[in-house]
N, C-alpha and C positions, 0 to 999 in steps of 0.2 A: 970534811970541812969544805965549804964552798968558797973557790977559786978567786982569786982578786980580780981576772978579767971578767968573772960571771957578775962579782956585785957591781963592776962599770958598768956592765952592759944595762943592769937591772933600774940603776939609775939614772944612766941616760934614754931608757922607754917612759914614753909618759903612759901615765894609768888609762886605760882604757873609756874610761868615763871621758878626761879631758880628752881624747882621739874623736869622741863622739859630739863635745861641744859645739863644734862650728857646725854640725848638722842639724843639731836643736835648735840654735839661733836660725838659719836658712828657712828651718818648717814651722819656727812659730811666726818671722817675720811676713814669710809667707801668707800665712793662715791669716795674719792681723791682718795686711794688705785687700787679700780676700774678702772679706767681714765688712772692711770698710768699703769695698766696692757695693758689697751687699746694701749696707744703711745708705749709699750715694743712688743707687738704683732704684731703691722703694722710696725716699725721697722725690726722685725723678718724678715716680708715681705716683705718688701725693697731689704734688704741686703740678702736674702737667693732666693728668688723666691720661697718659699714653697709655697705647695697645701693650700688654706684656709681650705679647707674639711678635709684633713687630719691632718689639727692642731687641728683642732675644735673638731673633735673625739676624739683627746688625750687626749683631756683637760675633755672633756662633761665623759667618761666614767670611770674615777677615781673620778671627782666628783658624779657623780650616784651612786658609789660605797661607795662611803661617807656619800652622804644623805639617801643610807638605812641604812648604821652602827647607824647614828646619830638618826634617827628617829624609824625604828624599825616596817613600816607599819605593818608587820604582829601580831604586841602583839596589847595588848588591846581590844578597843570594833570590833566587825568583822564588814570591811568596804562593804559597800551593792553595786550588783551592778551600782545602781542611782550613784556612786562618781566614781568607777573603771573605769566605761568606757569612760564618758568624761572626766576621765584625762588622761586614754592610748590614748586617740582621740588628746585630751588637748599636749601630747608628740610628737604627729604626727606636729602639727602647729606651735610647739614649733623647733624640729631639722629644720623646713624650713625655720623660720624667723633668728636660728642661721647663715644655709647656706645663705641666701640673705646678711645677715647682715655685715658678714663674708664678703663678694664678695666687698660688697657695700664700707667696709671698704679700702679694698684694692684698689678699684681703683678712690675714693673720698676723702681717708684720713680721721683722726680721728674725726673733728670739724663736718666736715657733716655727719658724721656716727654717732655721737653720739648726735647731735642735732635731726637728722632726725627719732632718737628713737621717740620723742615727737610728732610726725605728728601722734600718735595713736590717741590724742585726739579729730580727727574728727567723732572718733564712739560716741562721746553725740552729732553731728548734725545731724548723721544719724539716733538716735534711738528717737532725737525729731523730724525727720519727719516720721516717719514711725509708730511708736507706739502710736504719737499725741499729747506726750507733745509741744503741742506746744506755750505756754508760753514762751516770748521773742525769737521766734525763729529767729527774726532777727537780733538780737543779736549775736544767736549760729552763724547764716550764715556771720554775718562782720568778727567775729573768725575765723571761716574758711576761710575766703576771707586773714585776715591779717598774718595765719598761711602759706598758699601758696604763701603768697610777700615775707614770711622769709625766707621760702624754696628756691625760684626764686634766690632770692637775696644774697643767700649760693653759690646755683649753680652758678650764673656769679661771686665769686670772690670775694664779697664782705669782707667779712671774712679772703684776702689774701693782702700782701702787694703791690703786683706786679700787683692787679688786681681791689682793693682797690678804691674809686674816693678820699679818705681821704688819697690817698697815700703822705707820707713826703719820702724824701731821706736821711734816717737818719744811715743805716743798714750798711752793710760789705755783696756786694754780692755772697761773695766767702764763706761765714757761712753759709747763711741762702739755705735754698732748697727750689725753687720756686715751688709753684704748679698751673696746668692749669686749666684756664676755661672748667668747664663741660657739664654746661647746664642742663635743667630740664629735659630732655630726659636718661641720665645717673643717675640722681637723685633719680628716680624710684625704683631704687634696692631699698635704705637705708629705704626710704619712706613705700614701702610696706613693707618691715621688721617691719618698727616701727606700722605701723595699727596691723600684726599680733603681736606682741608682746602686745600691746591694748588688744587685742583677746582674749589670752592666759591668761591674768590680769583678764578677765571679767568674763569665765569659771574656773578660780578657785574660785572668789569671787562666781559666783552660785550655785558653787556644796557646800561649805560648807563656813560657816560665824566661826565658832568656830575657832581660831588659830594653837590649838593645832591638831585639826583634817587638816588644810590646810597645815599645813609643812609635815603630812604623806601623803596626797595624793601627796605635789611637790615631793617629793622621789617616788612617782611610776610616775610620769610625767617625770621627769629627765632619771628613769630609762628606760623610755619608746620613749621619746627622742633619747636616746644611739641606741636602738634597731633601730627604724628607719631611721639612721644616717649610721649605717653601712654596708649598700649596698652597698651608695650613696660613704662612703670612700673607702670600697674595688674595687668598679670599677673606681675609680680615681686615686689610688694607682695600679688598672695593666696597667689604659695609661699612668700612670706618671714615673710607671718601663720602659716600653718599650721606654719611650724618653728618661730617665735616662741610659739608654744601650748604646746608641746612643751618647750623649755624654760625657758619664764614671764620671760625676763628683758627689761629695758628701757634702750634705747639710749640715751646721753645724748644732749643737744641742745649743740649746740658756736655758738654766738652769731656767734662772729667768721669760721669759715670757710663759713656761709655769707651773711653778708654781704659779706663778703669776696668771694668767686666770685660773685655777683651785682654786684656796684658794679665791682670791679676787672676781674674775670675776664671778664666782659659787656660791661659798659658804655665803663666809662672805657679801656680798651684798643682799643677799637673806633677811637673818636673819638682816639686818640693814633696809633693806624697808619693812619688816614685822612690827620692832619695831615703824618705822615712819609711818605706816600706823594706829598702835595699839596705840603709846602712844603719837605723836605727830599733828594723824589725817592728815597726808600728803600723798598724794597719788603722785603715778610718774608721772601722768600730770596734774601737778600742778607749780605755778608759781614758789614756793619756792625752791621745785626740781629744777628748771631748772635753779636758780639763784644759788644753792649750786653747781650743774654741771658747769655751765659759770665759777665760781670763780674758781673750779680746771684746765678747761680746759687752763685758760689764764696762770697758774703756769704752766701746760705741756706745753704747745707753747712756754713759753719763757728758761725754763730748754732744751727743745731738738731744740730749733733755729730753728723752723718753719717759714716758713712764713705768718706772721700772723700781721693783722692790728687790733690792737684793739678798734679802735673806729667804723671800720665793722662790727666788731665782736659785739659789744655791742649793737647797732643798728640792729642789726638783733637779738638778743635774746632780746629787748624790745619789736620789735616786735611777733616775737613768743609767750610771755608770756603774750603779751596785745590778743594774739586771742586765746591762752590755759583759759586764763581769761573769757573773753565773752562767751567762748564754755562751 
């Protein structure tokens, strides 16, 4: 028979689910936060014409500045160079998939930019053919087959109301802002952004497994990031002066997106998929991410009167997450 102090005890533990609630709430608040920095920044874009490169540096080098305040690489145990160099290398692959992503954002808009993050999950087909796991690899390969119909399937539209086969006429076309078929050929940008971001995820996971040691090397990756980033804005800031001469006008300054892509977009995202990776065992290409990302995404498209179908919408993230799943 079980003991009368065992059934206290059994009753005074909460279930393991509720233990894990305030970590779900953190990473999906997060993720919304994020999302919405997103729709405030391609706004920006819209309405300003500003450089991506040169927002993205605004943003990347206050936050760089922050995660060494926060983290502190240089105390503690002295980092060897096995972890320093591939993450200075790690900051290098990191400022390229910001600038692709960046680009990709602007001229795809936020749904396929920020789906197209998720196309990283094709490095577990590549590393089961190459390395030999290959235990259900045909499996990994239908995954990939069903991750590149979701992609396709972004690009012609489906995810828009104007472009949509689920389209209804239900709208005000004088609210909503239509957006054009791209095609997979345009796609590409967001695409490889999101493989290198993959990337980026994999070599910091190799260089170090400890937490605490992972958030001091992203503050030398961020910071290293910065550094390689600003060539790339200084020579796009003297052609963007000399047309800026040409015809004399001045860009607004938008307050909230870029604090917004600093605090949210940087920072507090980091430390929310760090804890879902640590305490809820979720990784970013995973189905559950991508269902927490879907549900914020459908709240921005319908707050900023996107054009947006949401039964394309859904159907292309089922299928996404039926080939992040297989993969």
């Amino acid at each position: 028979m079980m003991s009368p102090n065992r059934v206290s005890e059994d009753r005074g533990t909460p279930p393991q689910h509720f233990r894990h609630t305030p970590f779900q709430i953190i990473h999906i608040v997060a993720n919304f936060m994020r999302i919405w920095s997103i729709y405030s920044m391609y706004r920006y874009f819209l309405q300003t014409g500003a450089s991506v490169v040169l927002f993205l540096f605004a943003c990347l080098a206050p936050a760089s500045i922050l995660f060494l305040i926060l983290q502190k690489p240089w105390k503690g145990r002295p980092l060897s160079n096995a972890q320093v160099v591939p993450s200075i290398i790690n900051g290098g692959i990191t400022a390229l998939y910001l600038v692709l992503w960046g680009k990709g954002l602007k001229s795809c808009g936020p749904v396929r930019a920020i789906l197209a993050e998720y196309s990283g999950a094709v490095l577990g087909v590549l590393s089961a053919v190459l390395y030999g796991r290959r235990g259900h690899l045909w499996k990994k390969i239908g995954g990939l087959i069903a991750m590149l119909a979701s992609l396709y399937l972004l690009s012609e539209g489906w995810a828009t109301a104007t472009h949509s086969p689920f389209y209804i006429l239900n709208r005000d076309d004088s609210e909503v802002k239509t957006e054009p078929v791209l095609g997979l050929r345009k796609m590409l940008v967001p695409i490889i952004a999101g493989i290198l971001s993959a990337l980026r995820r994999v070599i910091a996971r190799r260089v170090s497994i400890k937490n605490q040691l992972k958030r001091r090397l992203h503050a030398l990756t961020i910071a290293s990031a910065t550094c390689f980033m600003f060539p790339i804005a200084m020579w796009d800031m003297i052609i963007g002066s000399s047309s800026e001469s040409d015809s004399n006008t001045k860009l607004p300054f938008s307050a909230w997106a870029f604090l917004s892509t600093i605090l949210f977009g940087n920072i507090v995202i980091f430390y929310a998929d760090s804890i879902a990776e640590e305490r809820l065992h979720m990784v970013f290409s995973s189905p559950r991410h991508l269902a927490a990302a879907g549900a914020c995404i459908i709240i921005m498209e319908k707050v900023y009167k996107m054009d947006f179908s949401l039964t394309g919408f859904t159907i292309c993230c089922l299928i996404l997450g039926f080939g992040m799943f297989s993969s």
